[in-house]
ZALUM-956766 format. One record per residue: residue in one letter; x, y, z of N, C-alpha, C in turn. Coordinates in steps of 0.001 Angstrom, whole numbers, plus 500000, padded with zeros to 6 digits. Atoms other than C-alpha are relative to their C-alpha. Example, Ala and Ser with C-alpha at 12.3 -4.5 7.8 and 13.67 -1.06 7.14 Angstrom:
ZALUM-956766
a500890498810500000512300495500507800500900501200500000s499180498810499940513670498940507140499230501090500730
//
This chain:
ZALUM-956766
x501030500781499318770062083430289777500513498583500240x499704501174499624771283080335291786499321498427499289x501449501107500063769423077293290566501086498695500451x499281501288499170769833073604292602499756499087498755x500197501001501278770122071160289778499489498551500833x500453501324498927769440068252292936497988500384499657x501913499619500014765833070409293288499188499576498968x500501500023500931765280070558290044499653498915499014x500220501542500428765732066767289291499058499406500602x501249500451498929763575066207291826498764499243498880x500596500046500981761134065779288820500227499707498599x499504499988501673762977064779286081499300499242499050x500883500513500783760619062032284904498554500530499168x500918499046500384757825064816284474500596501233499318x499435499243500989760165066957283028500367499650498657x499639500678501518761265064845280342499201499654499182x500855500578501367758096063827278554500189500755499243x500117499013501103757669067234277067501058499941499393x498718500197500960761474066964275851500117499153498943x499954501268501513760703063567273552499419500188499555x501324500105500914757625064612272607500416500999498767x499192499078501528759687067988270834501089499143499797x498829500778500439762608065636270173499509499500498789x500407500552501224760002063722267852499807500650499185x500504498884501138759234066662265775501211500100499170x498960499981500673762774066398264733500347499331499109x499407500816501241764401065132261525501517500030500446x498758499736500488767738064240261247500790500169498726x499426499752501009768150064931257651500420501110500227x499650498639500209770667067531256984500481500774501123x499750499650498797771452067981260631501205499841500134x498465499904499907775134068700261253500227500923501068x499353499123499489775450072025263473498512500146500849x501193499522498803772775072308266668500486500575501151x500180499959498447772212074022269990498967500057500683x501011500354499282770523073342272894500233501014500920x499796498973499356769738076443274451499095500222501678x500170500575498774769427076025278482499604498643500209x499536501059499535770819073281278778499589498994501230x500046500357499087770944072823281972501022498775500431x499194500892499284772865069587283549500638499329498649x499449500861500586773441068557279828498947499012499820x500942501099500317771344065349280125499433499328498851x501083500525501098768406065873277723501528500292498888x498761499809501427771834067360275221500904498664499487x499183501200499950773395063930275453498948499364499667x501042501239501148770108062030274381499539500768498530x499396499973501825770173064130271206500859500158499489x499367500190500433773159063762270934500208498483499267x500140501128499840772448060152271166499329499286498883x500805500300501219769866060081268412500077500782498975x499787499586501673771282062224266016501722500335499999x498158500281499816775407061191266158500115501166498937x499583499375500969775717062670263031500255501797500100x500410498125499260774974066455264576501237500103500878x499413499180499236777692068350266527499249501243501164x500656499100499527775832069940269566500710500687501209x499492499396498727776655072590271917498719500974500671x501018500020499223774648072784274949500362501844500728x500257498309499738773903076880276469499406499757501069x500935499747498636773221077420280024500499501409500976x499095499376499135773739080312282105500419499952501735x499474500800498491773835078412285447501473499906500323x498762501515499752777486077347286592499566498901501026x500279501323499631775523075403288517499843498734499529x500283500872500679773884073590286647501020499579498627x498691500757501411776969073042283853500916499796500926x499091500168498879778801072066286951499632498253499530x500341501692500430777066068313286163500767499862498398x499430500489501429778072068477282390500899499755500029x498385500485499813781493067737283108499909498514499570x500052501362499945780734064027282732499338499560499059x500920500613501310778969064202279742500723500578498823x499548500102501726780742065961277097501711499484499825x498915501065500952783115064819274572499096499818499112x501202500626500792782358063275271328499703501441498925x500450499033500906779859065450269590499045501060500906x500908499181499118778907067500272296501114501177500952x499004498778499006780495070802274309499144500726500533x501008498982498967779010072915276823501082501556500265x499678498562499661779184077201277197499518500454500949x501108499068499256778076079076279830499943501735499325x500319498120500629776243082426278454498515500168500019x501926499850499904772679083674278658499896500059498356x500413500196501671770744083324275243500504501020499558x499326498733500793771336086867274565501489499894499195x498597499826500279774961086282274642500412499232499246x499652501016500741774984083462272713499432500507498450x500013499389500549773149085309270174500710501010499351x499017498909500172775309088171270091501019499366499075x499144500583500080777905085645269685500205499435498534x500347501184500977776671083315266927499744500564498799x500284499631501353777128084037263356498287499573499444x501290500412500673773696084301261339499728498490498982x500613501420501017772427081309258957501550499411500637x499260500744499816774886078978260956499778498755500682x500304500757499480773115076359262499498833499362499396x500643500336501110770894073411261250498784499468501511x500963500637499319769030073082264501500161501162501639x499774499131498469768323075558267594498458499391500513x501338500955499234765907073334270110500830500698501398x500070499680498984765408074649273389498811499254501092x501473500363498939763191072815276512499677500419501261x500056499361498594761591074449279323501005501147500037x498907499235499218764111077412279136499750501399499682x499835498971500282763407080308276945498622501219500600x501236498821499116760277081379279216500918500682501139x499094498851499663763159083115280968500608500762499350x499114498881500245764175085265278848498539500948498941x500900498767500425762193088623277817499891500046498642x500479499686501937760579089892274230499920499170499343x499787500795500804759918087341272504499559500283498303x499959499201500745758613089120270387501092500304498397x498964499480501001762080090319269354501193498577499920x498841501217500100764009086873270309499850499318499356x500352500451501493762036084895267789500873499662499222x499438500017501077763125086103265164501367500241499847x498284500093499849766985086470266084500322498572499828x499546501276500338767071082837266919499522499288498572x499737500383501433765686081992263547500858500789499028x499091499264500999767704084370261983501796498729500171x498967501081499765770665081639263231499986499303499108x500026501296500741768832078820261282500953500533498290x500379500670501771770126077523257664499055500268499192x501141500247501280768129076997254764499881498275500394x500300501198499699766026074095255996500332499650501588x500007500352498777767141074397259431498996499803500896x501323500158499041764827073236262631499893501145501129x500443498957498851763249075662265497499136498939500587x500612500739499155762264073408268063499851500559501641x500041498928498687760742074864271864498769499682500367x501309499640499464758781074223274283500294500952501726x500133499190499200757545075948277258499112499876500566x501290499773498832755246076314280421499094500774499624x500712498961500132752428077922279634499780500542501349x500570499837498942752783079990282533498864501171500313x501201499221499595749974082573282573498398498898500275x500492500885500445747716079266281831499600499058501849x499593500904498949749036077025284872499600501106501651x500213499699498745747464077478288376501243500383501333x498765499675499054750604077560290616500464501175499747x499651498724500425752075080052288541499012501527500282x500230498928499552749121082165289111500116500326501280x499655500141498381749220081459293001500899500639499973x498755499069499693752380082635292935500191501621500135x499630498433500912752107085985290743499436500511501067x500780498695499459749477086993293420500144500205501287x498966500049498400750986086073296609500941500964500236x499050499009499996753859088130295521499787501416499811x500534498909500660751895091294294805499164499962501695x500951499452498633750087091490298665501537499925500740x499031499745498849751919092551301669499432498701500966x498972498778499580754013091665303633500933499964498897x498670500048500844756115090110300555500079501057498765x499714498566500394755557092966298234500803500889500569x498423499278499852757532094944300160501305499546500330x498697500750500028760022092155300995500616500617498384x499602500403501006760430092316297353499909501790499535x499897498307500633760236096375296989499391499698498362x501120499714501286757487095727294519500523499570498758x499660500886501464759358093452291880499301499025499868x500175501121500793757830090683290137500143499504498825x499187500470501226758674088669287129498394499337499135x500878500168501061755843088966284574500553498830498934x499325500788500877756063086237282470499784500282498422x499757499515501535757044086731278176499118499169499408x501046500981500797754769084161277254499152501183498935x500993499611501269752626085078274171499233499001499822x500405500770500234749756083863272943500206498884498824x500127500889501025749521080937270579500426500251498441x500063499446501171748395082792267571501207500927499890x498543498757499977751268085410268176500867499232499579x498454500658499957754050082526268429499489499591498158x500297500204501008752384081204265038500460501328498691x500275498749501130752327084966263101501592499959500406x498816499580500450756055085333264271501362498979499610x499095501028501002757370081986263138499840499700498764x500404499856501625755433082343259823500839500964499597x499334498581500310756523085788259640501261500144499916x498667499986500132760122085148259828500533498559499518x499870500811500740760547082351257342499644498431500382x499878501186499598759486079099259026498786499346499509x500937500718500204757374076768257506500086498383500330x500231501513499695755730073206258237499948500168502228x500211499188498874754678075512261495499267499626500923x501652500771499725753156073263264408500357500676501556x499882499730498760752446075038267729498786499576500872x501257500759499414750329072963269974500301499959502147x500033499812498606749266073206273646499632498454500836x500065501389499341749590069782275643499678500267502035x500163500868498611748580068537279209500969499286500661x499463500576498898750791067081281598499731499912501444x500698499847498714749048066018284524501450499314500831x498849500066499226751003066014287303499397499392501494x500685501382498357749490063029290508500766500970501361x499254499855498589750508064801294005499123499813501264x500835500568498770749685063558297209500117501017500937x500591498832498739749981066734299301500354501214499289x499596498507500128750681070168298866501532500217499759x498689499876499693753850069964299767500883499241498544x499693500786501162754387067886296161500174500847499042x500616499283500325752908070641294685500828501283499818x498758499494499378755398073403296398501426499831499218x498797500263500460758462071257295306500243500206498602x499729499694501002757600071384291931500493501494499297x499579498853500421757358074696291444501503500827500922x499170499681499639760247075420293579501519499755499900x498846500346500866762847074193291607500041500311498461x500139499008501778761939076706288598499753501482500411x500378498857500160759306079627288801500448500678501381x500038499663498816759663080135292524501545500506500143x498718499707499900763639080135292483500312501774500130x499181498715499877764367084103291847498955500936500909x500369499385499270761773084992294215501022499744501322x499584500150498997763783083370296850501061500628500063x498396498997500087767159084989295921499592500954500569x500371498236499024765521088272297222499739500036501310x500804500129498161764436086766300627500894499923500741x499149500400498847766328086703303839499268498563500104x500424501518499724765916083164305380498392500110500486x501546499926498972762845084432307885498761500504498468x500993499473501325761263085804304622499386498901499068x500507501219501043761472082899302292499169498731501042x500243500860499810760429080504305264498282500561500528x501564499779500136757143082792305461499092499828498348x500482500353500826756416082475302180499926498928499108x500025501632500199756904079080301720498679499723501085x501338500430499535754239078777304257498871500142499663x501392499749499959751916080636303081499666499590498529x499681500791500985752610079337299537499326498577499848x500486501126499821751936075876300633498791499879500301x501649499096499782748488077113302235499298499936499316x500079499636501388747654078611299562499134499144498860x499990501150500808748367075298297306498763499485500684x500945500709499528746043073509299609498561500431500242x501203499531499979743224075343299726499419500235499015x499901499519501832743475076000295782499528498560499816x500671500693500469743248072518295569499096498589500813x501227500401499059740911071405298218500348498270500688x500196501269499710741423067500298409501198499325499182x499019500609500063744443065324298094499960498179500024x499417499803501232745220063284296021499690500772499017x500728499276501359745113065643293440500813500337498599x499545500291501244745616065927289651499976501781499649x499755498139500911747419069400288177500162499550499044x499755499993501427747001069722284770501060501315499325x499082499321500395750127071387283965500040499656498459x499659499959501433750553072959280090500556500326499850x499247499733500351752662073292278223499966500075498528x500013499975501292753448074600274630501298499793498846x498815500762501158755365072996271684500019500752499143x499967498772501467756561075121268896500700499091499198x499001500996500538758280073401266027499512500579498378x500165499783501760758983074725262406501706500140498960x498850499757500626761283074732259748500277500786499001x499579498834500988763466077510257521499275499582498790x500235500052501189762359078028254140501351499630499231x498777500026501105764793076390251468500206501383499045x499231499038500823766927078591249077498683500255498855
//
């Protein structure tokens, strides 16, 4: 899946709150061995690298796009892989890390269920699990989307694929970070309103994330109908401009049980 790291900056000041806000949940006691799993350009991996020197981090993306920017950032105490989580999993010895923080990334990847508890199976004794995420079943665009893509004509553009999202509820993410050793367990659902002055504001955002692997499937004449009707859509959803999306999002944050 292509992703434009230009698009996707487009927003970086609204992308980044949620990143400090889990950044603060962090300690640096005891922190030596982290990753930051989808990465992306690097960036946010270089401001904790920034505030916790003492840590060795290596940043996980499976873009080469987007680790096409990291070039200019590591060194130091920082290195970048390209591999999807899975693979990095696969990869990564058990109890070897004193910090696996992820932002905005792991609502791409399936089961969580079963990914959970793999990536804590990574942590230490005392290690951190830090993560947040779109609530996207929650968030209005996202549903716009899901249902746009489910009527003809783009249903059959798309020979009847869509990308259900892994989200779980609340209480779930709670029972399977208890349930697999993590205590001091805080999963909380935040607001990020998001000011746009047209539709078309509206559009961009989501089109430098959820929207992306619908377009991979489109010919040009395809994606530039459903960008229209998309935008539409947006505007009629939300009637009057200027208008305020309350985009959520959810913070997870707990730590291993000591020895």
């Amino acid at each position: 899946m292509p992703w434009n790291p230009d698009k996707y900056n487009e927003f970086r000041n609204i992308r980044y709150q949620p990143f400090f806000d889990l950044m603060e949940q962090i300690s640096g006691d005891g922190l030596e061995t982290a990753v930051d799993l989808g990465c992306g350009t690097g960036e946010q991996t270089r401001i904790l690298s920034g505030r916790f020197p003492g840590a060795v981090f290596t940043g996980i993306d499976s873009s080469a796009e987007m680790l096409a920017k990291s070039g200019e950032i590591k060194g130091g105490n920082i290195s970048f892989r390209q591999a999807s989580v899975g693979e990095f999993i696969r990869e990564q010895p058990a109890a070897s890390l004193d910090l696996v923080f992820s932002n905005a990334a792991l609502q791409w990847s399936d089961d969580h269920e079963g990914l959970f508890p793999r990536l804590i199976g990574l942590l230490r004794n005392n290690g951190q699990f830090a993560v947040q995420m779109p609530s996207q079943k929650e968030n209005r665009l996202n549903q716009l989307l899901l249902q746009l893509v489910q009527e003809e004509p783009f249903a059959g553009y798309l020979g009847g694929w869509k990308r259900d999202t892994p989200m779980l509820d609340i209480d779930s993410y709670v029972e399977v970070m208890f349930g697999n050793g993590l205590e001091q367990v805080q999963v909380m659902q935040k607001v990020y309103p998001i000011i746009a002055e047209t539709a078309g504001t509206l559009f961009d955002f989501i089109a430098g994330s959820a929207l992306v692997p619908y377009m991979e499937k489109l010919s040009g004449s395809e994606q530039e109908l459903l960008t229209a009707e998309f935008k539409s859509r947006i505007n009629r959803s939300f009637r009057k401009f200027p208008a305020v999306y309350p985009f959520k999002r959810l913070l997870l944050y707990g730590r291993k049980k000591s020895a």
